[in-house]
C-alpha positions in Angstrom: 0.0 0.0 0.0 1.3 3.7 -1.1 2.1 5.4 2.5 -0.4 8.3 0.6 -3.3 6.0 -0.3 -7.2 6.8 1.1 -6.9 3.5 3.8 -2.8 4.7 5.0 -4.5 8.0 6.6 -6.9 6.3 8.4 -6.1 5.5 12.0 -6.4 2.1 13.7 -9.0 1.4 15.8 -10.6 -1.2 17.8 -13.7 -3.1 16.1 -15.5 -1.9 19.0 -14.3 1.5 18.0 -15.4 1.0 14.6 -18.6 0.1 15.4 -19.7 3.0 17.4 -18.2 5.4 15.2 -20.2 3.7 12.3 -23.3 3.9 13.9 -22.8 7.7 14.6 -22.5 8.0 10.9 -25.8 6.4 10.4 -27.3 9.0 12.8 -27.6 6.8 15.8 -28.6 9.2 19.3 -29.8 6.5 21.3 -29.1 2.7 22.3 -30.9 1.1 24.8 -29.7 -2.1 26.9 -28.4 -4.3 29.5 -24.5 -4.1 29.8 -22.9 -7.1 29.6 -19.2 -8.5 29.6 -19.2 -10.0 25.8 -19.4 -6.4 24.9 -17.6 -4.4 27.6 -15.3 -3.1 24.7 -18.4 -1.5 23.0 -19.6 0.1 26.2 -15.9 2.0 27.3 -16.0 3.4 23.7 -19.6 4.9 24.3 -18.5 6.4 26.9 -16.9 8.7 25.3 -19.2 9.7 23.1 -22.0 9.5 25.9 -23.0 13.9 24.9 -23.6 12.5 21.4 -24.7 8.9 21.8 -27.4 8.3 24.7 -27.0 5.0 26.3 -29.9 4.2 28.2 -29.5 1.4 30.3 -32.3 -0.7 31.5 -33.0 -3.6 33.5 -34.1 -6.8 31.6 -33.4 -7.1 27.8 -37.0 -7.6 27.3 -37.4 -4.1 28.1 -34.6 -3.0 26.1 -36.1 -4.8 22.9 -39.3 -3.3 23.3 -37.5 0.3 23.8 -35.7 0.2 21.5 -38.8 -1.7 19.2 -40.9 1.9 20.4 -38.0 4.2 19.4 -38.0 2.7 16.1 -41.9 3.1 16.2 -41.7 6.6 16.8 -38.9 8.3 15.1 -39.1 6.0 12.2 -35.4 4.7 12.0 -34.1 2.1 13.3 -33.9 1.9 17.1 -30.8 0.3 18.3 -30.2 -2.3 21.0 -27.4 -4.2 22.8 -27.7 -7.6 25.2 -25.2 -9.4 26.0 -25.2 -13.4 24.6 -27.2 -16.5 26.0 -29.7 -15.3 28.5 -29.5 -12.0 26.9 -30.4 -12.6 23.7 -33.2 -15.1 24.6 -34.5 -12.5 26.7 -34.7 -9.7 23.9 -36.3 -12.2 21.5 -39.8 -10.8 22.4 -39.0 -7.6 21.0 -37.8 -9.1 18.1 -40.7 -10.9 17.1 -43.1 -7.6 17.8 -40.6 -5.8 15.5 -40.9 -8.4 13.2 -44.7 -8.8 13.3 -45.1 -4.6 13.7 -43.2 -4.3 10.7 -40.6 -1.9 12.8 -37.2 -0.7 11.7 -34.5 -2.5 14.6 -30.6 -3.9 14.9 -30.1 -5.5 18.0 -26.7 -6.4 18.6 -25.6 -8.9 20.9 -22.5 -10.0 22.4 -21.0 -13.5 21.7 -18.4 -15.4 22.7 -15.0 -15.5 21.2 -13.9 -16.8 18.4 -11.3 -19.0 19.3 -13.9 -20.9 21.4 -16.8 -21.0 19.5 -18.7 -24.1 18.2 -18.2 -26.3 21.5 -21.8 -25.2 23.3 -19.3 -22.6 25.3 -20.6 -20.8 28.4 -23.7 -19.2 27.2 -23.4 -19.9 23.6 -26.1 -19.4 20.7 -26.0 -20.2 17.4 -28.2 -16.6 16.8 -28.2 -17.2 13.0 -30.8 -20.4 13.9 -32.4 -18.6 16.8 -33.9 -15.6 15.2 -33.7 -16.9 11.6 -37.0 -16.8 11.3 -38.2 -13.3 13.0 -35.6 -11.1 11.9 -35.5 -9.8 8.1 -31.4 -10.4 8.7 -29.1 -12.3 11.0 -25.8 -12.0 10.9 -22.2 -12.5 12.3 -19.4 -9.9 12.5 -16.2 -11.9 12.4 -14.2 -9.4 10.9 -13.8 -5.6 12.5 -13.0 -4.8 8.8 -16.3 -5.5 7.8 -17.7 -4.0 10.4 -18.9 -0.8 8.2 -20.4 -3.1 5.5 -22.3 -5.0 8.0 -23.9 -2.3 9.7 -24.8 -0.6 6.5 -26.5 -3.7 5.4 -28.5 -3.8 8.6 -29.5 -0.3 8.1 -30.7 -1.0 4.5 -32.2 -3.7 5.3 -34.2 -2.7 8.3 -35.4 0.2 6.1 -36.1 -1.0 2.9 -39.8 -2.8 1.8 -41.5 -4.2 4.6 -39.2 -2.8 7.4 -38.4 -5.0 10.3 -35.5 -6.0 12.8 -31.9 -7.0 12.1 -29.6 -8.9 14.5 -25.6 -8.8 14.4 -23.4 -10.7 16.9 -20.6 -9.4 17.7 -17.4 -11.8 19.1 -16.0 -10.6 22.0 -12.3 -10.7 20.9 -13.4 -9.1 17.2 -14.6 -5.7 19.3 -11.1 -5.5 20.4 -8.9 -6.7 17.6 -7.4 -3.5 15.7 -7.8 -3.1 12.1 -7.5 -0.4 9.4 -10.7 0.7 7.5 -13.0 3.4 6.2 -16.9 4.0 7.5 -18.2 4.6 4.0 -21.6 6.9 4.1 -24.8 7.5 5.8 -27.9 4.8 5.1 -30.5 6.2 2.5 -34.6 4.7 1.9 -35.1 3.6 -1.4 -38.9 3.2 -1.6 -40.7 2.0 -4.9 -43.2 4.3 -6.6 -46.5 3.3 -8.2 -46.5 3.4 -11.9 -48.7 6.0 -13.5 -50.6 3.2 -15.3 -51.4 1.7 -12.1 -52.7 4.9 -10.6 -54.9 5.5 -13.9 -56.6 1.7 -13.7 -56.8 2.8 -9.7 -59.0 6.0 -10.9 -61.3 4.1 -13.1 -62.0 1.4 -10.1 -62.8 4.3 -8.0 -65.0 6.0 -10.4 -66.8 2.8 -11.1 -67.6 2.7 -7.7 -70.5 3.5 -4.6 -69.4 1.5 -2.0 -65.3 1.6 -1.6 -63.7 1.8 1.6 -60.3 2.4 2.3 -58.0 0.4 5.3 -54.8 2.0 6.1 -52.3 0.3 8.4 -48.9 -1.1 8.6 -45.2 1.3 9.0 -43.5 3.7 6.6 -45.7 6.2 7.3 -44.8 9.7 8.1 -46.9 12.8 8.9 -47.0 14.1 5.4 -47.9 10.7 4.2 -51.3 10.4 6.4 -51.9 14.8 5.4 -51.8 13.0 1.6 -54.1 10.1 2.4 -56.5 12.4 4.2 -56.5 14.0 1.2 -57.5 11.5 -1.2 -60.0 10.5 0.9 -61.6 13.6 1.1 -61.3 14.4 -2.3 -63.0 11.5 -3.4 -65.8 11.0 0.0 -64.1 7.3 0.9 -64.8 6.2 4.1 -61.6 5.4 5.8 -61.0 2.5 8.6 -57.9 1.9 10.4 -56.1 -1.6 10.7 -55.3 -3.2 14.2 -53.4 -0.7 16.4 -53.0 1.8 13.7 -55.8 3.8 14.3 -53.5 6.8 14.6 -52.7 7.0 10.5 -56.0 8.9 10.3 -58.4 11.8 11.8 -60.8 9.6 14.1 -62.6 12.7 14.2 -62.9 12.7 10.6 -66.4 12.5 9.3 -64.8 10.0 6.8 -63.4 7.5 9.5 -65.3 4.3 10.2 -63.2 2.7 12.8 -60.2 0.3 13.4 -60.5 -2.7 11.7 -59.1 -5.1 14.9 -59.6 -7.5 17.4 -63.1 -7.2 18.4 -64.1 -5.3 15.3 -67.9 -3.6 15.2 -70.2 -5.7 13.7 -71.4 -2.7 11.2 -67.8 -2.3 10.2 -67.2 -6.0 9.2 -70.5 -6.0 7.4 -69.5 -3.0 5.6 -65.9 -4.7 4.7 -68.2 -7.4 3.6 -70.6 -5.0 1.3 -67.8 -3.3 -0.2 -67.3 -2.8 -4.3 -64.0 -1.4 -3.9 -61.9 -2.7 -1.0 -58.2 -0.2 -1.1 -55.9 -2.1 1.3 -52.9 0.5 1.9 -49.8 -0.6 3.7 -51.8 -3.4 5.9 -51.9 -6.9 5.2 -55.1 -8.0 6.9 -53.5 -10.8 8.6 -55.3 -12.8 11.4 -56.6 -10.1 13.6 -57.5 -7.4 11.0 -59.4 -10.2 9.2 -61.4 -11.2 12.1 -59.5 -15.0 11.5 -59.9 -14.6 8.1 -63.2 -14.5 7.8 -64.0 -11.1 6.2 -62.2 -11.9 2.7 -62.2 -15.0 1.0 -58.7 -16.2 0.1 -57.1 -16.7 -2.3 -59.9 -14.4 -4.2 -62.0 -12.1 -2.4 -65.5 -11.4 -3.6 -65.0 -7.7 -3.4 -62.9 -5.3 -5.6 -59.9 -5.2 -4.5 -56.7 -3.3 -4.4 -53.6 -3.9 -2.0 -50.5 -1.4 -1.7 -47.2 -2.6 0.3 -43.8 -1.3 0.1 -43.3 -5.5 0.7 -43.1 -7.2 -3.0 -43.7 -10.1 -1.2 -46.3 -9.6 0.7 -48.4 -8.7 -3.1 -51.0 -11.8 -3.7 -49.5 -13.7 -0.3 -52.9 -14.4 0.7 -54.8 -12.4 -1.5 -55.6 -12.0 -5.0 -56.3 -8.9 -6.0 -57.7 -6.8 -9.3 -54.4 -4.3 -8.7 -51.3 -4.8 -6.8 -48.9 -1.8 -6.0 -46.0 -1.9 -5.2 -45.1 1.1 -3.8 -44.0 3.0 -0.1 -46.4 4.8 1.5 -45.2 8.7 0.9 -45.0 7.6 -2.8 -48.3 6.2 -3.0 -50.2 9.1 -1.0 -48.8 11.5 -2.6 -50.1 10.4 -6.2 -53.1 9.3 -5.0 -53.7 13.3 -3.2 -53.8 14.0 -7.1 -56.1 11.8 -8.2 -60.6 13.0 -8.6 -63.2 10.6 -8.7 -66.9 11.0 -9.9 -68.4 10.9 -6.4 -72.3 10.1 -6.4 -74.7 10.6 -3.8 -74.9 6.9 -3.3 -71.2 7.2 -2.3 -71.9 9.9 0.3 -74.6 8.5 1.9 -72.4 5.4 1.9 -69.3 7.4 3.6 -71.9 9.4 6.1 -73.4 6.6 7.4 -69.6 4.3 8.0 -69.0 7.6 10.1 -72.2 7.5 11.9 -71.9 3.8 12.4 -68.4 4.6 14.3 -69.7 6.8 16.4 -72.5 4.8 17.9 -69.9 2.1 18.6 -67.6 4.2 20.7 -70.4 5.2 23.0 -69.8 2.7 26.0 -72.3 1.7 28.2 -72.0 2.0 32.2 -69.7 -0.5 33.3 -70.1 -2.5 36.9 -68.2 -1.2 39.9 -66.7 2.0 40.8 -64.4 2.9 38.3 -65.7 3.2 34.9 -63.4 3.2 32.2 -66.2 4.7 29.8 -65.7 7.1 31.7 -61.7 7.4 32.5 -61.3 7.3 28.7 -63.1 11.0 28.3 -61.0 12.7 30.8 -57.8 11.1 29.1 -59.7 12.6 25.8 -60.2 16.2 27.9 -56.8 16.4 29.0 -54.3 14.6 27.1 -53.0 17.5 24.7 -53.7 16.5 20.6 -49.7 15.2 20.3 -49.7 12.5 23.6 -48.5 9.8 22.4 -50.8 6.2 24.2 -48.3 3.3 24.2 -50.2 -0.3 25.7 -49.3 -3.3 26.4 -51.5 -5.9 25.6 -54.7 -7.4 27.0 -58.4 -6.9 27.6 -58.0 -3.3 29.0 -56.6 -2.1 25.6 -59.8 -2.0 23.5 -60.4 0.9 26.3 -57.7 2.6 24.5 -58.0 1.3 21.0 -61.7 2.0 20.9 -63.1 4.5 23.1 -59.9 7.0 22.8 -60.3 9.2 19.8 -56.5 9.8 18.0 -56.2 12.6 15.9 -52.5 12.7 14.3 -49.9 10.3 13.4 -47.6 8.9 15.9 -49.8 8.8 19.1 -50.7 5.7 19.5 -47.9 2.7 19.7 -49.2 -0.9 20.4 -47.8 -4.0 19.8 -49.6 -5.6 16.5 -47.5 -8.8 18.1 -49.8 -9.0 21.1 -46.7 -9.1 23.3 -47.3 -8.5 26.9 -45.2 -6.4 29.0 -44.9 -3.9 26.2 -47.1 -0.9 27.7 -44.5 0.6 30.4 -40.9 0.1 27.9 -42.6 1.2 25.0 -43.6 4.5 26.3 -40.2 4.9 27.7 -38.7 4.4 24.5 -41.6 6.5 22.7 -40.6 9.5 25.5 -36.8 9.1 24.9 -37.7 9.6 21.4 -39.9 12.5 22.1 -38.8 14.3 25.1 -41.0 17.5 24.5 -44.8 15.2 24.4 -46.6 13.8 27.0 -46.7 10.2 27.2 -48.8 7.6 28.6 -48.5 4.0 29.2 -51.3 2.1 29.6 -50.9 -1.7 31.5 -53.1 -4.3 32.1 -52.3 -5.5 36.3 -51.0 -9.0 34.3 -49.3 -6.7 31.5 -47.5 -4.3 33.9 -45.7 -7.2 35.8 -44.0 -8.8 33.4 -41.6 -5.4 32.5 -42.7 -3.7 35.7 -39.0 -3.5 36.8 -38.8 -0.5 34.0 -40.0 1.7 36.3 -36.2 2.0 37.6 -35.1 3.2 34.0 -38.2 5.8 34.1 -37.1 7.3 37.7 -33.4 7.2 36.9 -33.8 9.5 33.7 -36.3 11.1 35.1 -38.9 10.8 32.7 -42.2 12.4 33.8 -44.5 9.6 31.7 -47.7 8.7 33.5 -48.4 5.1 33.9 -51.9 3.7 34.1 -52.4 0.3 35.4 -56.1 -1.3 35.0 -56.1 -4.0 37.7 -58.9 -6.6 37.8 -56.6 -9.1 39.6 -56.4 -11.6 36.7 -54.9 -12.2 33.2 -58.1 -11.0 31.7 -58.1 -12.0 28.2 -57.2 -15.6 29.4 -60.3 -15.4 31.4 -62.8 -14.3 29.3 -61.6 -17.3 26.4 -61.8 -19.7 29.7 -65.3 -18.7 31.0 -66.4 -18.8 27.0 -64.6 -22.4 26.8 -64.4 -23.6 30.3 -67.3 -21.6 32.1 -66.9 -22.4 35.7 -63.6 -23.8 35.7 -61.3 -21.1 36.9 -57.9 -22.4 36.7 -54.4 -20.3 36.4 -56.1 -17.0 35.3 -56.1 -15.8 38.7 -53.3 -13.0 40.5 -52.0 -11.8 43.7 -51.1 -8.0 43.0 -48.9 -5.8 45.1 -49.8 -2.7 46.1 -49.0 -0.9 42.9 -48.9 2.5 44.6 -46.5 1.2 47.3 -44.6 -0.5 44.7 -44.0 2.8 42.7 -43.3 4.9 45.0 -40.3 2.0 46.2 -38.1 3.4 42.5 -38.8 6.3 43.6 -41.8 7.6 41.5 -44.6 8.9 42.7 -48.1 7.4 42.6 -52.1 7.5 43.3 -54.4 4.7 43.5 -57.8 5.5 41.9 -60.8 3.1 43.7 -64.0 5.6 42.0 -64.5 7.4 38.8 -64.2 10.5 40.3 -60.9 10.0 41.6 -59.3 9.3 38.0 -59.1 13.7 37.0 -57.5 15.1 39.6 -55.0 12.2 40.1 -54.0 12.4 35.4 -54.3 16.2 36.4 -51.6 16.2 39.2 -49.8 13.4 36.7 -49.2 15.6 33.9 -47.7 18.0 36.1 -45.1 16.2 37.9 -41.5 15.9 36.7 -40.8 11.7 37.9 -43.1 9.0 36.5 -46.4 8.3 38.1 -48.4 5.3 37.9 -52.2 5.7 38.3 -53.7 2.3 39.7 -57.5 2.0 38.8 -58.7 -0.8 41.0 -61.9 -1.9 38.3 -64.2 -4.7 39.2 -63.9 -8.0 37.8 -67.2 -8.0 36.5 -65.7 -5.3 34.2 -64.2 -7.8 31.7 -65.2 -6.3 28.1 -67.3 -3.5 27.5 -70.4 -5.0 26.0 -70.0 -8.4 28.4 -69.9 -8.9 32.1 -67.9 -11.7 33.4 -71.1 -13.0 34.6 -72.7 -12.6 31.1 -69.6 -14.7 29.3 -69.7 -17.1 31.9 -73.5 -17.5 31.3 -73.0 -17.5 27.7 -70.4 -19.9 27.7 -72.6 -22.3 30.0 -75.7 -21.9 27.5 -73.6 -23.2 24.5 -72.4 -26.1 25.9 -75.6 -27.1 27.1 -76.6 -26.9 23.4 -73.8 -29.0 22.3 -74.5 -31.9 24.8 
């Protein structure tokens, strides 16, 4: 090599070195984790860069998966994590999978053991290409510090490009201190296909031909000027617009053109509509299992209805379904031709759009529910005094169609849910969301079940002081287990039962500060004084049992469940 050549100038450096620095160049603020000792190297080097590269440390890598999984939700980019091998890894895998299933931009790197000892099941040893081959877009090895750049390009690219997802590297824990020579190469960019102007002209004649479309928007890539473009075309052209499961923020729920989410638990008139449909536009969502009430609204492989199905995913184009026009396209592309395109709108189709609307708004008027603390009720002071931008991030369970059906969103990126169904999520996931957004106010939202299982996060909350407010709906039980038991097993109540701490006691041990709401009435003043604080606050709301759905008592499933059997015998 000529002692004046590009590589000569270029100091050596540790591959733990080149790693952080390469991540910096792809615009990396924020890694969240559990420090371990197969990637101590990676953590001194952080250090120094600790004004330009926050390292938020945690305290179980499920909750740094599903921070990092929320980051990626709400900023859009890839959020970054790092465990430490074995236990580590198997621990993050959760978040993994609700990356993978959420369709959420994520590189988790993990540290594994050395080279000269792998292959010979050493101490905490994975082989993490056959572990996550099958819920990560990319899994891959870093044996070289050389390669280090071109690796974490790739995961970039990768976890960006088509149907975005998570990446895992390893990284050998005698690679991230071997020395080598190399250059970082350049930022990551999106390449996103476009739709072809033939496509959006046989997309205009389908929608002029018809009275009764309807429109279902759901899975990632959007952005805020993406959902301005689709409310666009939908107003344009008077389409009545639903939203697909947990992704009810991609459009104006206020909206006299939104009909609802299109989820677990869907209305009846909205599945009947889906059914009625000439025109069914299916834009970014896939309508997997949930969205399609278990595949039950659309025939498969070919759908009675019309249909059209835009993914950024080539793959994921006649999967299930198929359709009279496939795009392949991103969702900025997309929206932003199809903000262009006019219809011939009849007064069929407006009566059509009017009455979706109406339809939605009769469904998200909740009845009185038993006991003292009505949710029906908590859910319209959240909608009084939330500000427009909050951002809701839930975990998952029974309690979350409180959130997902009776809270009204208004603008893109308030609402972050895991499509994965993941427990645990609610309390990590608005950390990660208010890392990502310091400046909103954000709101967790835990079943009792739910909060438990990441609970622990509380610690990371207190110790960055992040004023979030986190709600905890306790009916002492894993609901949703419950109400499938009592509709399967009436009677037999078996492992679906829990012994709760005092959740207000339990705060207030990390150091937060909390209240413990046991009437309706108590729920304002305690989300009032919450918004105000400067530490994390959880909000217990001690419901009744009998509180199980919103149209259901226990007492009624249980009933219900006792009634069909007796039919079947």
């Amino acid at each position: 090599m000529k002692a004046d050549s590009p590589a000569s100038l270029v100091p050596q450096r540790t591959g733990a070195q080149i790693l952080v620095d390469t991540l910096r160049l792809h615009g990396a603020d924020t890694a969240f984790c559990v420090p371990g000792e197969s990637y101590l190297a990676v953590i001194d080097v952080l250090y120094d860069v600790r004004d330009e590269l926050k390292l938020v440390v945690c305290r179980q890598e499920g909750g740094v998966s599903f921070m990092a999984e929320a980051y990626g939700k709400a900023t859009g980019k890839p959020g970054i994590a790092f465990v430490t091998r074995g236990p580590g890894a198997t621990n993050a895998s959760s978040g993994v999978h609700t990356a993978h299933q959420d369709s959420t931009p994520m590189i988790l790197f993990i540290g594994q053991v050395s080279r000269e000892v792998s292959e010979r099941d050493t101490f905490q040893e994975i082989d993490y290409r056959r572990m996550f081959g099958q819920i990560a877009k990319w899994v891959g090895q870093i044996d070289d510090p050389r390669r280090i750049p071109e690796y974490v390009s790739r995961a970039y690219h990768t976890a960006m490009s088509g149907r975005r997802g998570p990446v895992v590297l390893a990284l050998p824990e005698d690679m991230l201190t071997e020395l080598a020579t190399v250059t970082d190469g350049s930022a990551y960019q999106v390449a996103q296909p476009h739709p072809a102007a033939e496509d959006m002209g046989r997309l205009a004649k389908l929608l002029s031909a018809a009275e009764r479309p309807l429109m279902i928007l759901g899975g990632s890539g959007w952005d805020a000027q993406a959902c301005s473009d689709i409310a666009q075309f939908a107003r344009a052209n008077e389409l009545p617009v639903a939203c697909s499961f947990r992704r009810q923020d991609l459009f104006d729920n206020h909206s006299p053109r939104y009909a609802g989410d299109v989820g677990a638990g869907i209305a009846p008139a909205l599945a009947e509509r889906i059914r009625q449909t000439d025109l069914l536009l299916l834009v970014g969502a896939r309508m997997g299992e949930m969205p399609s009430s278990r595949y039950t609204l659309l025939d498969i492989p070919r759908p009675k209805q019309t249909m059209v199905h835009v993914h950024p995913g080539a793959e994921e184009l006649g999967k299930l379904y198929q359709c009279d026009l496939l795009l392949h396209s991103g969702m900025g592309p997309f929206a932003a031709q199809a903000a262009q395109l006019r219809s011939v709108v009849s007064s069929a189709r407006k009566q059509w759009t009017a009455r979706a609307h109406a339809e939605y708004v009769q469904s998200i008027q909740a009845p009185p529910q038993p006991g003292a603390v009505d949710m029906g009720q908590v859910m319209r002071v959240m909608q009084r005094l939330l500000p427009a931008d909050a951002v809701i991030a839930h975990g998952a369970g029974n309690f979350t169609v409180w959130a997902l059906r009776y809270y009204q969103y208004n603008r893109f990126g308030t609402l972050i849910g895991p499509i994965s169904g993941s427990m645990g999520y609610g309390l990590p996931a608005a950390i990660g969301a208010k890392f990502a957004h310091p400046e909103r106010t954000v709101v967790s939202m835990s079943g009792d079940g739910c909060f438990l299982m990441t609970g622990q996060e509380l610690s990371t909350a207190v110790r960055y002081r992040l004023p979030i407010v986190v709600i905890i709906v306790n009916n002492g039980m894993y609901g949703t287990i419950r109400m499938h038991q009592e509709r399967e097993y009436p009677g037999r109540v078996h492992g679906t039962e829990l012994c709760n701490p005092d959740f207000g006691a339990y705060a207030r041990a990390f150091g937060a500060l909390a209240s413990v709401v046991e009437s309706t009435d108590q729920f304002e003043p305690a989300l009032a004084a919450a918004l105000k604080a400067d530490l994390p606050t959880v909000i217990e709301l001690r419901v009744d049992a009998e509180a199980l759905t919103p149209r259901q008592t226990l007492s009624q499933i249980r009933a219900a469940g006792q009634a069909a059997h007796a039919v079947q015998r």
